[in-house]
N, C-alpha and C positions, 0 to 999 in steps of 0.2 A: 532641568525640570522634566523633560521627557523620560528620562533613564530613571531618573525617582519615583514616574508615575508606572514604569515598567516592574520596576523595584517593589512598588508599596503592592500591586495588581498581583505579582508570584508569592509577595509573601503569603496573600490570603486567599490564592490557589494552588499552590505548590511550592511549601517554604522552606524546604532545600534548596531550590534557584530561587526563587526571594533573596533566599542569604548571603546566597554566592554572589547574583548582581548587585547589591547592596553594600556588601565586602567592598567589592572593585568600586562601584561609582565614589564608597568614602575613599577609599583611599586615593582616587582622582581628584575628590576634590579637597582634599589635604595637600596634595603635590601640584595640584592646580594656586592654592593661595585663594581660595573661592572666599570673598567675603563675605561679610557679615552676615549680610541681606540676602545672596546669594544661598547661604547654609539655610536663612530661614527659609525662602521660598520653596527648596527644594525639599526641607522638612513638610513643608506644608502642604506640598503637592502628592509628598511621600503618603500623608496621613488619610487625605481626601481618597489616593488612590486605594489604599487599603480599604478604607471602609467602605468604597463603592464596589468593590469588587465583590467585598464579604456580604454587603445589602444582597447584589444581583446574582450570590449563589444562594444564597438563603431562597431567595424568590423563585428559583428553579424548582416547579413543583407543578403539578399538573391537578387539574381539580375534575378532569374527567376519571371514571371507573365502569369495568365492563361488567363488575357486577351491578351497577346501581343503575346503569345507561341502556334505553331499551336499544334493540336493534334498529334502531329507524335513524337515521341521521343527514341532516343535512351540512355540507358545505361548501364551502368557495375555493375556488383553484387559485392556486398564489401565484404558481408558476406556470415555466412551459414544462406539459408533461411529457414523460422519457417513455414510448409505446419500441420495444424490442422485443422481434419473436410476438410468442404468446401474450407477453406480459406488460399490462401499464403500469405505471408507476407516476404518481407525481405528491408534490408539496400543497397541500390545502390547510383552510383554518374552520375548525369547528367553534363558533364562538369568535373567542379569543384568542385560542389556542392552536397552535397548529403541530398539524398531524400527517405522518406519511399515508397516503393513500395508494393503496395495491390491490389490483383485479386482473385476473386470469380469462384471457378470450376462449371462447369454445368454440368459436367458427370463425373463419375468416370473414365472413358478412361482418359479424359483430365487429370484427377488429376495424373491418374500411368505416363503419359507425363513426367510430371513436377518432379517425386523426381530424375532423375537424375540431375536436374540444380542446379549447387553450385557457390561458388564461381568463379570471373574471367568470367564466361557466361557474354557475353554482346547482349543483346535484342533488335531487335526492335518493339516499340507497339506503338498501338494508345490508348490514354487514355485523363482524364483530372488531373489536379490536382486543390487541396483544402487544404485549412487551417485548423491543426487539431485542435479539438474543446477543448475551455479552459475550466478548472473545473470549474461547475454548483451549488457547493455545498462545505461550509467552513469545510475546514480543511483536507479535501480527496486529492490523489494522484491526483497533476498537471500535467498530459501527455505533455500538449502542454510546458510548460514550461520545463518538461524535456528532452525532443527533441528539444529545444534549445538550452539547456545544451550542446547538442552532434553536435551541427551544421545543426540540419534538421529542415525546417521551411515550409516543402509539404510534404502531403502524395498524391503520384501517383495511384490515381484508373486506371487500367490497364482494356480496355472494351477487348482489343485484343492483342495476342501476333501475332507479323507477322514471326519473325524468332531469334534464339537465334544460338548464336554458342561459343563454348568455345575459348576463349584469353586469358585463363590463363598465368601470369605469374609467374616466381620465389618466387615474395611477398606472392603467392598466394596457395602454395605448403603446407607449415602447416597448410593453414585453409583445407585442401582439407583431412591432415592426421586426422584432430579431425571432419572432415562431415565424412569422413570413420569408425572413430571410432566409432560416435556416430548410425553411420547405422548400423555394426556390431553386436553392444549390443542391439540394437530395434529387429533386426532380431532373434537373439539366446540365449537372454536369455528370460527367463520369466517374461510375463508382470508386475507381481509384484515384481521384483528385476531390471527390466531395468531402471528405474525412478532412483533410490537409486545410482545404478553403472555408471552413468551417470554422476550423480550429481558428486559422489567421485571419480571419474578419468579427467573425461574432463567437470566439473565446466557448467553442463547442468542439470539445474531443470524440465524442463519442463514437463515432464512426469510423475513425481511423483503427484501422485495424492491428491486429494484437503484433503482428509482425514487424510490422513498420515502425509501433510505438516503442515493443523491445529495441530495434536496431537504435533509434535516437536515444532513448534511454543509457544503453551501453558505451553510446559515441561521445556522451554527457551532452548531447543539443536538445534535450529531449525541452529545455524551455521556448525552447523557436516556435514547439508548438502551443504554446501558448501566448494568448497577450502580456506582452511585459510591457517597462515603463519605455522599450525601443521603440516597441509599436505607435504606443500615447504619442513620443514624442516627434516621432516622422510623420503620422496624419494630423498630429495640430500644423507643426510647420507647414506642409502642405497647404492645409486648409487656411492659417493663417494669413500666408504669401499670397495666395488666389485670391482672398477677399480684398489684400491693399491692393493689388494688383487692379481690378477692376473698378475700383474708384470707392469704394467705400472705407467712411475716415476710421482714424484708428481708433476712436473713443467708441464707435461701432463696435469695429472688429474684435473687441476687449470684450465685450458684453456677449456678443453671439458665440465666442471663442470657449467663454466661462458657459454658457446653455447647453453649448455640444459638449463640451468636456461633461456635465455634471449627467446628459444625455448617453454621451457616451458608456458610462460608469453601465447602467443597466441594460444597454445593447448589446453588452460582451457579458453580461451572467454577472455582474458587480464581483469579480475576482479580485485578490487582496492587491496584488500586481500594478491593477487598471486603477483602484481605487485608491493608490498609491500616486501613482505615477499622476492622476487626472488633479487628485486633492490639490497636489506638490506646486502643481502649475497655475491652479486655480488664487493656491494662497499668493504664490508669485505674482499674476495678474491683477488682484485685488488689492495688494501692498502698494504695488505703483499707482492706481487709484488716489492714495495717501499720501504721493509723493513721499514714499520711503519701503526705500527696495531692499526689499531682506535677501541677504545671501543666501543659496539654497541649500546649506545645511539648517538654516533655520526654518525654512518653510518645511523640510522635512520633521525635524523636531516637533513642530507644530501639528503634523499631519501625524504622527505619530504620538504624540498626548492624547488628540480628538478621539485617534481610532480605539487608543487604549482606555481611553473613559469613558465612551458609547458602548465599545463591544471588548469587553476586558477578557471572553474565553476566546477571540481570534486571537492572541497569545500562542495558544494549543494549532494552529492552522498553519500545518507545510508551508503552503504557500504563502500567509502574511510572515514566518519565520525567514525562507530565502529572499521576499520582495525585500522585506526591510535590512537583512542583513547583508546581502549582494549592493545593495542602494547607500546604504551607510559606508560601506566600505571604499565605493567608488568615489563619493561625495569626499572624502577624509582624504582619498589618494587624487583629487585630483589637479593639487598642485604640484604635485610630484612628473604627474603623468603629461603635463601640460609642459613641463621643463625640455621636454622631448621633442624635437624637431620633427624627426619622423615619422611620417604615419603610420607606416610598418610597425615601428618601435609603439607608438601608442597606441596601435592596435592589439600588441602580444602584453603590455603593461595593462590594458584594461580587460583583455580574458583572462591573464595569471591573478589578478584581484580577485574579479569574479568566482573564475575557479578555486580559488584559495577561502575564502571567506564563506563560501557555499559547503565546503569539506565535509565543517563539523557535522551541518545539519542532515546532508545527503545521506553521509555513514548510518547517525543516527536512525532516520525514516526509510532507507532504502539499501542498508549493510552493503554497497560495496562503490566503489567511485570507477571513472573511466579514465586510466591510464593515457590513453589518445585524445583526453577530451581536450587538453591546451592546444591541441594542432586542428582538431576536427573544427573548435570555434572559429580559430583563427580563418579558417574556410567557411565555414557555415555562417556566421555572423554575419558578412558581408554582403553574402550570396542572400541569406533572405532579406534584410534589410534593403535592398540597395536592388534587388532584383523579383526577387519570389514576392516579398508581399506587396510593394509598388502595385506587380504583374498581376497578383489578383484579385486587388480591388479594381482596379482596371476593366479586368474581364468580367468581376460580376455589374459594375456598373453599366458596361456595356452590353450583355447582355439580359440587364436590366430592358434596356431599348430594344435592343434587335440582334439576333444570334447572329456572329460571324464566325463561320466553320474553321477559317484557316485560322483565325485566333485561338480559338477554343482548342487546336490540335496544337501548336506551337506552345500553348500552356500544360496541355497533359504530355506532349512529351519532354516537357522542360519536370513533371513534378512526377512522373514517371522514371527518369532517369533518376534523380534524387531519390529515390526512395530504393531502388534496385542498388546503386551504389555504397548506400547506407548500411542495406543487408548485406550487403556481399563484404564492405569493411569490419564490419560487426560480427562477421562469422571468424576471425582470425581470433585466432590462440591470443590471452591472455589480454586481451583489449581492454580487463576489466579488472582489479582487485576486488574481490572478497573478504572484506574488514571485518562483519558484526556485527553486533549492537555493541556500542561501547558504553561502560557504566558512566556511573554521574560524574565519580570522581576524572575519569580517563578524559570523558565531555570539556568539563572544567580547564584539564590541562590542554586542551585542542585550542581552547579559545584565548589560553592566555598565551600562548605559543604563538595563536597567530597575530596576535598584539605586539610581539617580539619580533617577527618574522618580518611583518609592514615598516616597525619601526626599524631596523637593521635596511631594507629594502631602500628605506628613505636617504638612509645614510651610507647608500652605495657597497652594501657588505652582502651584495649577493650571494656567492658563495658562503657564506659563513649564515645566512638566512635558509639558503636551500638545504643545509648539511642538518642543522637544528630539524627543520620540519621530515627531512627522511631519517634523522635520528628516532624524533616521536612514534614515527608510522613504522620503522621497522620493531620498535618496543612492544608496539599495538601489534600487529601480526604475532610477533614471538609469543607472549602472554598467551594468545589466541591458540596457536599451535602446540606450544608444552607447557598449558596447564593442567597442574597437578591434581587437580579435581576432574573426576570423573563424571558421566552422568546417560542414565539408561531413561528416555523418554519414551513414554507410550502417547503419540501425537494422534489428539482427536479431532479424525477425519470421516464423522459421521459415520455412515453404517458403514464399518470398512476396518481394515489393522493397515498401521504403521508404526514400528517402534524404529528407535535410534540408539546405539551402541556407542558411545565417544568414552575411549578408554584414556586415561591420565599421561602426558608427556608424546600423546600423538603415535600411540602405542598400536592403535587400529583406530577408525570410526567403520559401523556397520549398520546398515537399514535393514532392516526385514519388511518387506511388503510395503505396498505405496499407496495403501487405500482403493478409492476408486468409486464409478457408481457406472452401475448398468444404462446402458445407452439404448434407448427404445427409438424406434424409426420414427421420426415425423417429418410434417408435411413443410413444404419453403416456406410459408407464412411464419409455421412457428420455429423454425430455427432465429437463434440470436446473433446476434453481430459477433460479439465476444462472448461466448457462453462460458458458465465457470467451470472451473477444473480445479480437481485435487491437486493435483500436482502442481499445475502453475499458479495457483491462490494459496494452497495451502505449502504443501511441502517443501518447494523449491525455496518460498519465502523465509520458513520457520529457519531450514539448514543454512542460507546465509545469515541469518539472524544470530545464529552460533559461531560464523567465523568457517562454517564451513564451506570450502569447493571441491573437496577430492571425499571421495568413496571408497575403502579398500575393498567394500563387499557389499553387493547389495542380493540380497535372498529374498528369492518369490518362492513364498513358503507353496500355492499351486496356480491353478491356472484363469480362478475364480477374478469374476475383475473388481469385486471389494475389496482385491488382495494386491492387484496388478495393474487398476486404473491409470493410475499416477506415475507409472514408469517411465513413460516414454519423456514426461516433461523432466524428469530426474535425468534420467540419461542425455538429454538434449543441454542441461547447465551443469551438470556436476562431472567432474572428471571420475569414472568409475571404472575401476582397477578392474575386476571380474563381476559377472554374473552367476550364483546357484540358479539350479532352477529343479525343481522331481522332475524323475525320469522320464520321457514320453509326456509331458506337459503339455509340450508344444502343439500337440494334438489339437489344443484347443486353439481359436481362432486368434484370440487376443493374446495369449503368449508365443503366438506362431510370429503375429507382428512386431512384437516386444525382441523375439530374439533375432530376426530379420534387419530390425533399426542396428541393433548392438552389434551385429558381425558386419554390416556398413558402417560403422564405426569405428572397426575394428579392435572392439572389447571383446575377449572369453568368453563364453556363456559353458556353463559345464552344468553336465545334469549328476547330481550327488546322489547317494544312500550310503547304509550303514558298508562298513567302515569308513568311509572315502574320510582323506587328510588333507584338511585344506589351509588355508593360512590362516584362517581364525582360529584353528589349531591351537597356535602355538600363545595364543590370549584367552586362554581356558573355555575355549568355544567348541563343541561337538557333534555332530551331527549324529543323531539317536533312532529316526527312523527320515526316511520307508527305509523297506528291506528287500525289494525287488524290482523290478524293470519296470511293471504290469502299473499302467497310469488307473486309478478306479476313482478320483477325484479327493474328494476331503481325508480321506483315510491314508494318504500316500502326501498329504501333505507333509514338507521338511518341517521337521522338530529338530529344535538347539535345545539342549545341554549344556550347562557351564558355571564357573564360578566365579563374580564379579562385585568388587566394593564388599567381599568375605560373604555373600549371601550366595547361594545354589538356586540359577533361575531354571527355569521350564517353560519353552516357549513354545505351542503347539499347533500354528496354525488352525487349521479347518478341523483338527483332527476329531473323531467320534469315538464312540465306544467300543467296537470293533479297535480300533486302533491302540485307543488307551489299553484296553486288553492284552494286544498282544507288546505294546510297549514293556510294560511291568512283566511280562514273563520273561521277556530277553534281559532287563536290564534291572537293578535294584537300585534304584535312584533316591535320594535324599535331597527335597525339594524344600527351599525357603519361596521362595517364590511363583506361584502356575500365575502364566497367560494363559486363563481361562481358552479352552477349544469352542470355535465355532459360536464367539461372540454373547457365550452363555445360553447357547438353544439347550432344549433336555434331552439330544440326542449324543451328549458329550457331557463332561468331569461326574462319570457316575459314583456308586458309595464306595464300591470296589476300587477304585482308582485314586480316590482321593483317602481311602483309609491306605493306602501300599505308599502314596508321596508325603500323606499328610503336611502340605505349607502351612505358613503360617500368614503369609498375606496373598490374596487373590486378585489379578486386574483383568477388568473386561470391559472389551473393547466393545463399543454397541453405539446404536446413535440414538440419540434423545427422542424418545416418542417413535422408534420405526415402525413402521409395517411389520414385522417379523414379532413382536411381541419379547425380542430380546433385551436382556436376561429373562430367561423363563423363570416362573415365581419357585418351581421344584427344583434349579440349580441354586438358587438363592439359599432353599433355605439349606437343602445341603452345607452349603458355607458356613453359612451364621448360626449353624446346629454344633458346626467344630470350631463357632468361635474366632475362624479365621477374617480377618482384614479384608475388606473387600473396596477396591476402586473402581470405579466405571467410569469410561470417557465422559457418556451420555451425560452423566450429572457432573462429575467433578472437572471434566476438562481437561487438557494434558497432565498426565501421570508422572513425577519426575523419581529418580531416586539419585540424588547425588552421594558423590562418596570419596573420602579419599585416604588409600591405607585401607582399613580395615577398618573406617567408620564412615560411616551413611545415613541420611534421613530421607524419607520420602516423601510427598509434598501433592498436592493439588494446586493446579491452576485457577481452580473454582474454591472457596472455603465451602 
């Protein structure tokens, strides 16, 4: 009934896996012998699901508008707000409706203001509201779609607060004990254990910093830092044993047990994990109430109907996807695992599950798995369970009551050590595969393989389980490596160029430029914990998401950091063969660092102009200008020349009119394609230069609404006066043109 109501829930949000689950549960329950009554219920569960799902996306609809709604608005804080840096952030409801709220501090005065407002404050400001912006680029995290997901379809830029006053209610009492908690641990412990303790008691990552969470990530523990159903399950015991312990009966301890647990759920942020894990226990507790104790694959079934009939788009949510499919898997293996005398043994059987089962979904959301994650767990697991989170709840309880120094340092160098050991394992060559995104069909075959894999595992055919699954995965890499299809991305990284070269059969891959955004000084207050980056949000993501980890070339067309921002995070994940860079480049401050990283790294950096022959050479790539030593900035930018998927590109960096000028005198070029120079300003693609190349499609790179007023409206019409194609990041999104042979189509990420 659960996989029906999972089943009836995809078809009427996603009915490609609709169909697939669907497929599989009949034909389970075909080979299952599912009776009569059993086929009806499951139809009928099917039916309900479907239609509730189809009712509660219909319903998704917002009845607020910034044209009809004055600026004055009042509302309620739902949540704990997120203040980092300059910037607050939190979850409110306007009405009925709720809406992200975001204000920008001007002074640190104003910002110390603000950390007492939690939840239950209700505000009022003037602001406006806006639509938030959909992903610009295939295969990256969809913000706007996941704040659909959750019912918010505004974010509130707040220009002014007029007055805030607490009306807290009852509801609002637990979020107030976990904003206390988490101010507690920010205050008093050490900034490098406050992130970690955060995480492991009240299911708050934020803090933990970008290094640490990379290295877990990599190691695959990266779930330790969160609340999983390990957690639920070790402090109810605890708590549960305490309470008989001290005399109170068990028809008690049932009742306060089910209060914490349902308490619990919104102490830790109600994560699908916790909510899992708490429901699971809950229905078990309740059962026996009834005198009738349900096995825990059923209570899970159960907890998994409710979840999928209240909130049918957490379907869409990472983490209810690994809670329940890591949970399901272990619940199905755990008479297998229990056959096992050894604990060792049921230790490495219950991470090879885990691990195994988690595959699909990791690849899918996060293109690449960790190699070392089967041995890291089998260490890690232990160690927090059994040691790290005991230890700090411990320490915060106690220093709830009263600091004790020598505790509080036995804890930071216990969660100091762990975190330095982490990075420094995580630094070792290949700790990681780089898988992808894999399509629906390859998805498919992940999950029924590993249906094979468990069943084979059951029946002691290990080897022949482990051969099957490195069979698949070595399929998946090959496909990934020499496919036949080619494809020239222009990745829109706001105001900035990055394009990507992936030529067919693994023939080259090439970046040109990394994007990037100018970095202005500010003060301690407004720096952020984890501030965003091109590189590390956009780039690094987009090229694993292709199956990419090697670089044959990466070219920094100059030394501009809309052009160069994002390198350092490219060079840090990606294995990159050489570096172009123009001559005397390095001048500047930020490609002086750039090529600095690269020669401790010990990658080439070579500074190119006309002739120089380099190995993109020999993949119809050529380098066209500069033509001397003499760095002078945009005009000395590298430009490629080439012929790819049978079209003649022109890629020209920064380059200007001065440039373009002397380009066409040197060379007589026959252009299907210009990258638009210098992001479409009017001091580049003059009438001169576009009548000598005349293309026939234009892309420009430019960010949506910048400051620079790019594309200028006189390069514009230039274009659309010759009739030529024009793409902009800014509106369309990543720019693709795939191709293979000598036919290709080009394509927007944005329609």
């Amino acid at each position: 009934m659960a996989i029906s109501a999972l089943s009836g829930t995809l078809l009427a949000l996603q009915f490609h896996w609709g169909a697939a689950v669907l497929s599989l549960h009949i034909l389970s329950l075909i080979l299952r012998k599912t009776t009569y009554l059993g086929l009806y219920l499951c139809f009928a569960v099917l039916c309900f699901s479907f239609l509730n799902a189809t009712i509660q996306e219909k319903r998704q609809k917002t009845d607020l508008s910034p044209q009809t709604e004055t600026d004055v608005f009042q509302f309620v804080i739902e949540d704990i707000p997120n203040i980092d840096g300059n910037t607050f952030v939190s979850l409110a409801r306007i009405k009925n409706e709720k809406v992200l709220v975001r204000h920008f501090f001007s002074t640190e005065t104003e910002k110390r203001r603000f950390q007492g407002i939690k939840a239950g404050f209700s505000c009022e400001v003037k602001g406006e509201l806006s639509e938030p912006k959909p992903n610009k680029n295939p295969n990256l995290f969809h913000y706007k779609k996941y704040l659909s997901h959750q019912g918010v379809y505004w974010i509130l830029d707040v220009k002014r607060f007029d007055k805030c006053e607490d009306q807290s209610t009852w509801k609002h009492t637990l979020i107030h004990l976990r904003f206390n908690g988490l101010k507690k641990i920010e205050r008093e412990f050490p900034p490098s254990t406050a992130g970690v303790t955060q995480a492991l008691i009240f299911g708050e990552t934020g803090m933990i910093s970008e290094e640490t969470m990379k290295a877990f990530r990599e190691l695959g523990v990266v779930h330790l830092l969160a609340i999983s159903g390990l957690h639920v399950g070790l402090i109810f015991t605890i708590l549960y044993y305490f309470l008989l312990r001290i005399g109170i009966t068990k028809e008690a301890v049932t009742w306060i047990a089910i209060g914490f647990l349902l308490s619990y759920i919104i102490l830790t942020g109600a994560s699908p994990s916790v909510i899992r894990a708490s429901s699971m226990l809950i229905v078990i507790l309740l059962s026996r109430k009834v005198a009738s104790h349900l096995r825990v694959i059923d209570s899970f079934a159960i907890v998994l109907l409710l979840c999928i009939v209240f909130e049918p788009f957490s379907v869409f949510n990472v983490g209810f996807q690994l809670s329940f499919m890591v949970s399901f898997s272990l619940v199905v293996s755990s008479a297998a695992i229990a056959k096992t005398t050894s604990s060792m043994a049921q230790l490495w059987k219950v991470t090879l599950v885990a691990q195994l089962s988690s595959f699909p979904i990791i690849i899918y959301h996060f293109y690449e798995f960790s190699v070392i994650g089967f041995i890291t767990n089998l260490l890690y697991v232990p160690l927090f369970s059994f040691i790290v989170l005991p230890l700090s709840i411990f320490v915060f309880f106690i220093y709830s009551i009263e600091s004790v120094e020598w505790l509080m340092l036995v804890y930071t160098e216990l969660l100091d050590g762990i975190q330095w050991i982490s990075t420094f394992t995580a630094s070792f060559p290949y700790s990681t595969i780089v898988m992808g995104r894999p399509s629906f069909l390859f998805m498919l075959v992940y999950l029924i393989l590993l249906f094979s894999v468990f069943v084979l595992m059951e029946q002691r055919h290990y080897w022949l389980s482990g051969l099957l699954f490195l069979l698949c995965l070595t399929i998946h890499l090959l496909i990934n490596t020499y496919n036949p299809y080619g494809e020239v991305v222009f990745i829109d990284v706001g105001q900035g160029d990055a394009a990507l070269i992936k030529l067919p059969y693994n023939r080259g891959t090439y970046l040109i430029d990394t994007g990037g955004e100018v970095q202005f000084q500010k003060e301690k207050w407004e720096e952020k914990i984890n501030p965003f980056s091109v590189g590390e949000d956009i780039l690094v993501p987009f090229l694993k998401s292709k199956g990419i980890s090697s670089l044959d070339g990466l070219i920094l067309t100059h030394g501009d950091m809309d052009h160069i921002g994002g390198a350092e995070a490219v060079i840090a994940e990606m294995n990159v063969k050489e570096i172009l860079i123009s001559p005397n480049s390095e001048e500047k401050q930020g490609m002086k660092n750039i090529v600095n990283v690269s020669r401790g790294k010990g990658i080439p950096v070579k500074e190119v102009k006309v002739p120089y022959h380099w190995a993109g050479a020999h993949n119809g790539l050529h380098i066209v200008s500069p033509k001397d030593d003499t760095y002078e900035g945009n005009n000395d930018s590298i430009v490629l020349y080439g012929e790819i998927g049978s079209m003649k590109w022109l890629l020209t960096g920064d380059m200007e009119e001065q440039g373009e000028r002397e380009l066409i005198e040197t060379f007589d070029l026959q252009v299907d394609v210009l990258k638009v120079g210098h992001h479409g300003s009017d001091t580049s693609t003059s009438e001169e230069f576009l009548d000598e190349i005349n293309p026939s499609v234009a892309v420009i790179s430019a960010g949506e609404s910048n400051r620079f007023g790019h594309p200028h409206r006189e390069v514009m019409d230039r274009l659309k006066n010759r009739g030529i194609v024009i793409f902009i990041t800014g509106e369309n999104g990543a720019i693709t043109y795939r191709f293979r042979d000598r036919q290709g189509t080009f394509s927007a990420h944005l329609p």
